[in-house]
Backbone as numpy.savetxt, mean C-alpha at the origin, in Angstrom:
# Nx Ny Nz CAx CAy CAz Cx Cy Cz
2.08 -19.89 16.01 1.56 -18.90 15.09 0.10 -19.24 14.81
-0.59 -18.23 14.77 -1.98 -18.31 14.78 -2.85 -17.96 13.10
-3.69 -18.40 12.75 -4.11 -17.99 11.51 -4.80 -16.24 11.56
-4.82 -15.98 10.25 -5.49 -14.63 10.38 -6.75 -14.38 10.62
-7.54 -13.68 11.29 -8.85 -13.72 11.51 -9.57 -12.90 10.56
-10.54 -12.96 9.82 -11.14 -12.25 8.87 -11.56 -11.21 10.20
-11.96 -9.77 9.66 -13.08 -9.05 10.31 -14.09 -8.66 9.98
-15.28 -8.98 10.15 -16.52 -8.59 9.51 -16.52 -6.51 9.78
-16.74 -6.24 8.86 -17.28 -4.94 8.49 -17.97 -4.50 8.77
-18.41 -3.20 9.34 -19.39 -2.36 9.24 -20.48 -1.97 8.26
-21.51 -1.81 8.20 -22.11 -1.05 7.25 -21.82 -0.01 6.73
-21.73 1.11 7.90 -20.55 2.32 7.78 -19.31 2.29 6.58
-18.33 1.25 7.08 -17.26 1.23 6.47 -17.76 0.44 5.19
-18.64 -0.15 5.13 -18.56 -0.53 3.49 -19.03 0.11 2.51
-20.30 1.43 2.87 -19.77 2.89 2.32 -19.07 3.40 2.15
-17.86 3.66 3.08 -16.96 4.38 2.94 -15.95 3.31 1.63
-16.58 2.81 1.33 -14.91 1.64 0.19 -15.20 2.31 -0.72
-14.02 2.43 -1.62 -14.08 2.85 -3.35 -15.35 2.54 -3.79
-15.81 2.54 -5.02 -16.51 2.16 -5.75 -16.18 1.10 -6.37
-14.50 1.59 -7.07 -13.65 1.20 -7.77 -12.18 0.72 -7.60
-12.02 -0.24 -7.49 -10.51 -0.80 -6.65 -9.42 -1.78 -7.86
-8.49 -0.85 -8.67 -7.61 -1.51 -9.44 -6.37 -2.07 -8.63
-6.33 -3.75 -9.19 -4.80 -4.28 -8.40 -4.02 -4.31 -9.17
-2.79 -4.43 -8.66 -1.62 -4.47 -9.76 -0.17 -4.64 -8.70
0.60 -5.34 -9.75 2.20 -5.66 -8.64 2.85 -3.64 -8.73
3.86 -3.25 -7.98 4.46 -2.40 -7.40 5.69 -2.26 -8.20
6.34 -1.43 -9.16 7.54 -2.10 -9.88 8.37 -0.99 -9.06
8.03 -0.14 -8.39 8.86 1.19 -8.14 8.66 1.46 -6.45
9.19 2.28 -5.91 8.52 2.49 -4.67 9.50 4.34 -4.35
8.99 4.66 -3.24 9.69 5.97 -2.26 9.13 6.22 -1.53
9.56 6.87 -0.59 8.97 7.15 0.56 9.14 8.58 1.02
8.42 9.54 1.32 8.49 10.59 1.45 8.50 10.78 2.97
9.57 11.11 3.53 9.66 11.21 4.67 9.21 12.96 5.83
9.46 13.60 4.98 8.98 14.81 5.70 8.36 15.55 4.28
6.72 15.08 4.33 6.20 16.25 3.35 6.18 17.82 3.34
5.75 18.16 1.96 5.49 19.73 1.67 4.46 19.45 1.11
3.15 20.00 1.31 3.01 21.17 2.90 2.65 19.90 3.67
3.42 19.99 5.54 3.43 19.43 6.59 2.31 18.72 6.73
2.35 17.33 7.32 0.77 16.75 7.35 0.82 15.30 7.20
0.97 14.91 5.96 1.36 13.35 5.34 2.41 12.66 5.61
3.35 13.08 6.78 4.60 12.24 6.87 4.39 10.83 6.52
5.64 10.15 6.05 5.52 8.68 5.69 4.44 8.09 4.64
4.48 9.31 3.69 3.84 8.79 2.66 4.69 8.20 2.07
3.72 6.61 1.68 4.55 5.30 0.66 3.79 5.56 -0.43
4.70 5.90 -1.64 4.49 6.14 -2.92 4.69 4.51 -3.95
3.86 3.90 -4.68 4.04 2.92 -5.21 3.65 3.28 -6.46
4.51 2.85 -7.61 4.19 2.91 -9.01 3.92 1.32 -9.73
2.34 1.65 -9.75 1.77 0.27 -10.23 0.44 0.29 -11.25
0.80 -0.28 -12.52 0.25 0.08 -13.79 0.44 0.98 -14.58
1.75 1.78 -14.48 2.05 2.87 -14.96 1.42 3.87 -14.37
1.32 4.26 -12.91 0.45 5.46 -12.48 1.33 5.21 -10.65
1.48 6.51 -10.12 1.76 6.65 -8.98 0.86 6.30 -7.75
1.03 5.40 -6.62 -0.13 5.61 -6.20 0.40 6.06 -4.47
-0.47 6.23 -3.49 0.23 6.40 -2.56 -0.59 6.22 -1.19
-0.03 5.94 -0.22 -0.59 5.41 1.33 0.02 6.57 2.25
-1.49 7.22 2.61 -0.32 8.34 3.82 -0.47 7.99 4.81
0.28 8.45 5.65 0.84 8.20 7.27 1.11 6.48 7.13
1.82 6.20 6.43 2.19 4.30 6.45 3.05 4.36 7.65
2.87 2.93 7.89 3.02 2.52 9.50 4.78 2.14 8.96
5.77 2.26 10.38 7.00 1.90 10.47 6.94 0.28 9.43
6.26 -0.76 10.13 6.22 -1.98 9.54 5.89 -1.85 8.28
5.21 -1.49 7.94 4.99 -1.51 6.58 5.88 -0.78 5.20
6.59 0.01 6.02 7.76 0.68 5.28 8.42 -0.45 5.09
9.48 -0.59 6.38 9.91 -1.97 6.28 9.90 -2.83 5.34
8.79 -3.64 5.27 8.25 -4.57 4.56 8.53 -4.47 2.97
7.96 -3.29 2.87 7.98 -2.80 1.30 9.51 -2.75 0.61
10.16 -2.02 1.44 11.84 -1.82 1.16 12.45 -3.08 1.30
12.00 -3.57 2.05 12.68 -5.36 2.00 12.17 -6.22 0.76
10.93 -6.13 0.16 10.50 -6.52 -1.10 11.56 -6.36 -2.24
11.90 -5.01 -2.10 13.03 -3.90 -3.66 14.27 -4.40 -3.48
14.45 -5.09 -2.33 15.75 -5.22 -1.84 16.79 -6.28 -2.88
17.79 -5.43 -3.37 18.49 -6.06 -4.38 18.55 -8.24 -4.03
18.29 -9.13 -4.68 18.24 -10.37 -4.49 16.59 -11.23 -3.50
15.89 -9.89 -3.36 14.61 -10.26 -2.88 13.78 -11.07 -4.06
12.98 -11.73 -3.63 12.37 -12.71 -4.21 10.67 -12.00 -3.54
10.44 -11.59 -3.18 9.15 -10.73 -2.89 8.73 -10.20 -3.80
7.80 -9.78 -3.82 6.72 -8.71 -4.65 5.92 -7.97 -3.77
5.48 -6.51 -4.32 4.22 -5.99 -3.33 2.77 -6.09 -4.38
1.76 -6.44 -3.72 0.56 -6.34 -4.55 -0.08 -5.30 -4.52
-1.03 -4.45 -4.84 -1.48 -3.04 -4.63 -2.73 -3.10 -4.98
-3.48 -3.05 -4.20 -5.21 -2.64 -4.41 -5.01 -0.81 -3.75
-5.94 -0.04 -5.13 -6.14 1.21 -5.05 -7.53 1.62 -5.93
-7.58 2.66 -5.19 -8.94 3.66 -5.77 -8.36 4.23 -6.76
-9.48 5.06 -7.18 -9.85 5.94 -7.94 -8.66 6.91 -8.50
-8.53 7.71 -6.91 -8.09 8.77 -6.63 -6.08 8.28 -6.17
-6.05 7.11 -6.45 -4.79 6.59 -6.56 -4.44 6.37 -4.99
-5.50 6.40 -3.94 -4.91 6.02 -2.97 -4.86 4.51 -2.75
-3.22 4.30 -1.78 -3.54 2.34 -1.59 -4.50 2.22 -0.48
-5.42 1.10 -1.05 -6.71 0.69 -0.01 -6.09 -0.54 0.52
-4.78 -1.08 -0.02 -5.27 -2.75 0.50 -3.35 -3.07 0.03
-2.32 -3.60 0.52 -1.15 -4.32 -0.34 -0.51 -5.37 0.27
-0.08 -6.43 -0.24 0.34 -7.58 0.40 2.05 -7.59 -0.12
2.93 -7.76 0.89 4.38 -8.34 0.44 4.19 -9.88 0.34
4.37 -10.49 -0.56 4.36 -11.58 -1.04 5.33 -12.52 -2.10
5.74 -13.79 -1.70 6.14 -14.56 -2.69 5.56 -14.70 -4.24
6.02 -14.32 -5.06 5.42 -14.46 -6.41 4.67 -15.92 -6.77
């Protein structure tokens, strides 16, 4: 197993970041599997700080991951970095 490699950034993309990025643990989760109106499939909905937040088009693994966190006798947590506009920018499954 190999360590993680940081990736240096773009200029580009570090415009494009929030302004504003609140973290917070995940106490809730769902997953919306076939949206209305068509478009966002696999939106992961996380409720963290008292506010909904959500990741569209989330990857198979990362569903996964998240549902294995909730999972009755899990010892996981999810962490949640989000914008503004309540989208997730950033979340880690993690040991507390």
């Amino acid at each position: 197993m190999t360590s993680p490699k940081l990736q240096k950034m773009t200029a580009d993309q570090l415009k494009a970041m929030p302004a504003a990025v609140t973290i917070g643990i995940a106490t809730q989760f769902w997953v919306e599997l076939i949206s209305l109106p068509p478009g966002n499939n696999n939106r992961l909905w996380l409720f963290v700080n008292n506010t909904w937040t959500n990741h569209p088009n989330a990857a198979v693994g990362l569903l996964a991951s998240v549902q294995a966190a909730f999972a009755t006798g899990s010892n996981l947590e999810v962490e949640v970095w989000y914008d503004d506009a309540g989208t997730i920018v950033g979340l880690v499954v993690r040991t507390p």
